[in-house]
C-alpha positions in Angstrom: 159.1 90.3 91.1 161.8 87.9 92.0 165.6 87.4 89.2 166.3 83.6 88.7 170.6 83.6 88.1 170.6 79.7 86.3 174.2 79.8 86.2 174.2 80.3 89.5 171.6 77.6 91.1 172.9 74.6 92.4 171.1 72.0 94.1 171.8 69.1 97.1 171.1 66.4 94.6 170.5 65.6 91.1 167.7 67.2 89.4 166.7 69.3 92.6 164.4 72.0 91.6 163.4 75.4 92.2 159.9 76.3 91.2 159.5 79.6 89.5 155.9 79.7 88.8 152.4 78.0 88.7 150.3 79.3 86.3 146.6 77.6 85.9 148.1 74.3 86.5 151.4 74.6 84.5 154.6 74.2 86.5 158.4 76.3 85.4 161.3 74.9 87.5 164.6 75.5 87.3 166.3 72.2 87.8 170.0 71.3 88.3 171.9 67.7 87.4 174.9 66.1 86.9 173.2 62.7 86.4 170.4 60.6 83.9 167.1 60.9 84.6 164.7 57.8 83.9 162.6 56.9 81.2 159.2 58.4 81.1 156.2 59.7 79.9 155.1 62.8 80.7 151.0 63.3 81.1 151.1 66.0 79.2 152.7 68.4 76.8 156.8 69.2 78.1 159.0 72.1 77.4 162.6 71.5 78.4 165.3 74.1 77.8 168.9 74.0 78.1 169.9 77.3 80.4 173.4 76.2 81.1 175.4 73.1 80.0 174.7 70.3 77.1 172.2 67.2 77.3 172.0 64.6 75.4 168.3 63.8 75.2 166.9 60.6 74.1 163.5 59.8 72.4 161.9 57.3 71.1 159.8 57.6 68.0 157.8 54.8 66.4 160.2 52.3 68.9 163.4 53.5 67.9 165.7 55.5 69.7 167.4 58.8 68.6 169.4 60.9 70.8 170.1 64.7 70.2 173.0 67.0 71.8 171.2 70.0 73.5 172.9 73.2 73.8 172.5 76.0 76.0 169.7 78.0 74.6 168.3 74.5 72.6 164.8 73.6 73.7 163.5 70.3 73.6 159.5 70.4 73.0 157.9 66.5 73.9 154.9 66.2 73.0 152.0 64.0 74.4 153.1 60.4 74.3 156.8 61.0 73.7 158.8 58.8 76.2 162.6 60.4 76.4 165.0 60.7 78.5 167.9 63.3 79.4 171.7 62.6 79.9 173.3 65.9 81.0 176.8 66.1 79.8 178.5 67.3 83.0 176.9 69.7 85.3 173.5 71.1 83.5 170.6 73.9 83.9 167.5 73.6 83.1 163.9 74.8 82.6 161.1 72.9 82.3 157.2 73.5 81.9 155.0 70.7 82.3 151.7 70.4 83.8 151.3 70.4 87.5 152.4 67.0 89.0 154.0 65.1 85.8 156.0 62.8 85.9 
């Protein structure tokens, strides 16, 4: 049994992790940025949700970009194929759950 404080984790550089649990080949991290992250794809199925801060996250759908404002509590689900992007808005929190080893 372990308490994860969100508020509370920090890390040494943007989008450090901590890893909360592997369960048959899904990954939950709690990650902390103040910064973009890139472009991508994930290889599977993503959950991303906003513990702690506000992120703008970009998508792309059918080749044109839309961007949303993700509050704490908002959830971002990307499916298989969706290439996004997030911009945190100052210092952010988050959890995501991805297969193990995506991107």
């Amino acid at each position: 049994m372990k308490i994860f404080r969100a508020r509370d984790f920090t890390a040494d550089r943007a989008w450090g992790a901590q890893d909360i649990a592997s369960m048959n080949g899904i990954t939950t991290r709690l990650h902390w940025t103040d910064q973009p992250y890139k472009w991508h794809i994930n290889d599977g199925e993503e959950v991303f949700a906003v513990l702690d801060g506000e992120v703008d996250m970009h998508y792309r759908q059918q080749g044109e970009e839309h961007v949303a404002r993700l509050k704490t509590g908002d959830i971002f689900y990307a499916s298989v194929g969706t290439e996004h992007v997030a911009h945190p808005l100052g210092e952010a929190r988050i959890l995501v759950i991805e297969a193990e080893g995506s991107v």
